[in-house]
VEXNU-224401 format. One line per field, with one value per residue (C-alpha): residue number from 1; residue in one letter; x, y, z. Coordinates in steps of 0.02 Angstrom, whole numbers, plus 50000, padded with zeros to 5 digits. Example, Ala and Ser with C-alpha at 12.3 -4.5 7.8 and 13.67 -1.06 7.14 Angstrom:
zadren <- (1;2) $
pagu <- (A;S) $
east <- (50615;50684) $
north <- (49775;49947) $
up <- (50390;50357) $
END
This chain:
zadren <- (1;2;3;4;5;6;7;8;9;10;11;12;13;14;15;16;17;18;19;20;21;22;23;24;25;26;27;28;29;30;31;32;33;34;35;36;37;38;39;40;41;42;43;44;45;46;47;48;49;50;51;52;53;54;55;56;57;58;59;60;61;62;63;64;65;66;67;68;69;70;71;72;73;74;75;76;77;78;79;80;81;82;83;84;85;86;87;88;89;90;91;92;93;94;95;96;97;98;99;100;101;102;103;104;105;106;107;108;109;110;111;112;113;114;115;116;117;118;119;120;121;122;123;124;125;126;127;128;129;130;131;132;133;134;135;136;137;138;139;140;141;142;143;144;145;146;147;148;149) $
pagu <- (X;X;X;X;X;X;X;X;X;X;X;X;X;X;X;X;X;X;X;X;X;X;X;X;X;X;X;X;X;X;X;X;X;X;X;X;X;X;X;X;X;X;X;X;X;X;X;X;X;X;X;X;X;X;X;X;X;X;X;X;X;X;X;X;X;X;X;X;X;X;X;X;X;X;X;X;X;X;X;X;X;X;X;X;X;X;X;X;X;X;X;X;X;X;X;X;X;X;X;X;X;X;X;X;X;X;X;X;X;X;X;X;X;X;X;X;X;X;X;X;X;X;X;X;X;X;X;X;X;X;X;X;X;X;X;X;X;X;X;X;X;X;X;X;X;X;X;X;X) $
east <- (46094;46109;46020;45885;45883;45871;45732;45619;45642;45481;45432;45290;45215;45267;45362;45509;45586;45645;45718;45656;45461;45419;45276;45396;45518;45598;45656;45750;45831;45863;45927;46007;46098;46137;46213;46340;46384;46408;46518;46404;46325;46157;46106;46190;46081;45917;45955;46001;45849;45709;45606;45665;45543;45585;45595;45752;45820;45843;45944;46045;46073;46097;46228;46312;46314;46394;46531;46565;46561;46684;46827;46774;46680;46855;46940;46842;46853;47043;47049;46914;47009;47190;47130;47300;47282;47108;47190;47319;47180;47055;47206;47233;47094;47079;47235;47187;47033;47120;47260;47165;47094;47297;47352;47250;47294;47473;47439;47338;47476;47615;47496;47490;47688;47709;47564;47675;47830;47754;47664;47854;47896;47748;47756;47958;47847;47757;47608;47516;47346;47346;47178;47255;47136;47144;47092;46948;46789;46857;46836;46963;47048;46943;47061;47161;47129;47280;47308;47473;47542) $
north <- (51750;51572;51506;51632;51567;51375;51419;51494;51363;51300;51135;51019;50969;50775;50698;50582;50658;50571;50614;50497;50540;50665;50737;50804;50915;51030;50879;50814;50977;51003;50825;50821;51003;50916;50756;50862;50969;50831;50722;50577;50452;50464;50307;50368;50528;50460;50353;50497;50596;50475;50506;50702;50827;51016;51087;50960;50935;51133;51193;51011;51082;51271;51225;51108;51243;51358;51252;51218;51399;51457;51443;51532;51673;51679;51695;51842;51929;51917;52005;52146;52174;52214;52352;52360;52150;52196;52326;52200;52095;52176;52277;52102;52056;52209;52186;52031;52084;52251;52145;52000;52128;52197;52027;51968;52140;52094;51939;51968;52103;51929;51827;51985;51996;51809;51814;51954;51848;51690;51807;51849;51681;51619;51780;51718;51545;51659;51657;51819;51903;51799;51849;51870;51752;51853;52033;52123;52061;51899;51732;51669;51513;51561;51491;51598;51602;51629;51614;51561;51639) $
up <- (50595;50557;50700;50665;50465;50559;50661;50529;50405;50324;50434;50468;50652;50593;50735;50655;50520;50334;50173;50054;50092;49927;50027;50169;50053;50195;50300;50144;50125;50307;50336;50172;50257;50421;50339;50230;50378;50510;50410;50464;50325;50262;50354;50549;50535;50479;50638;50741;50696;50668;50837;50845;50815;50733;50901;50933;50751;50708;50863;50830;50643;50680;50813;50671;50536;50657;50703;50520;50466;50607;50508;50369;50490;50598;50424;50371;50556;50555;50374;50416;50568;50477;50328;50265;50224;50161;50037;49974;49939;49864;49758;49724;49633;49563;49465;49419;49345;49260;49181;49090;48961;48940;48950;48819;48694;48712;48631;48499;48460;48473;48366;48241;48224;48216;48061;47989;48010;47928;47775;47757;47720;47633;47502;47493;47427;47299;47395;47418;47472;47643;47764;47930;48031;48214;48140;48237;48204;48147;48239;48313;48242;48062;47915;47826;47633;47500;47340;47218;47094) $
END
């Protein structure tokens, strides 16, 4: 699929390719693709590709994408291959995802009971009619308003 992608890439019949030339777009992107993938600097691949053609330059860049997307394609084999890994995974995740809404309901209900705790001792001050600042519908971190007595 990726060599495929490679090979019908927008190009132009320009032999010598460049990235700084604004009128040549795709070879910027496609160098700019074959310099991040290669490890090489900026400078070594202009070198490298300076006299190629397309016909040379996008099997040279295919082949280089392929080798640096092996790991991640031999990663994904080895986990569609073993379902019950693919299960703990994606159960995983799922959790993950399920919890934050429960996780975050727990402590609103902590912050509630620690507001309740510190009314207590502000109404021991003779303070009273306290706005609890995390109510529904409220912003968070909105200042509570009292009033003495």
């Amino acid at each position: 699929v990726i060599i495929k992608k490679i090979k019908r890439a927008k190009t132009d019949p320009q032999i010598g390719l460049e990235i700084n030339n604004p009128d040549r777009p795709e070879a910027a992107n496609l160098l700019g693709i074959y310099t991040l993938i290669s490890g090489l600097e900026k400078q070594a691949v202009l070198d490298e590709c300076a006299s190629m053609g397309w016909g040379k330059f996008k099997p040279l860049l295919a082949d280089a994408l392929v080798e640096a997307l092996r790991p991640v394609q031999d990663n994904y084999h080895s986990i569609i291959a073993d379902a019950t890994e693919l299960n703990i995974i994606l159960e995983q995740g799922r959790c993950q995802t399920d919890c934050l809404p429960v996780a975050v309901q727990y402590l609103l209900q902590a912050l509630d009971v620690v507001f309740d705790l510190l009314q207590r001792v502000l109404n021991l001050h003779h303070i009273k009619e306290c706005q609890r600042p995390l109510e529904l519908g409220n912003q968070a971190g909105q200042q509570t308003h009292c009033r003495l007595v």
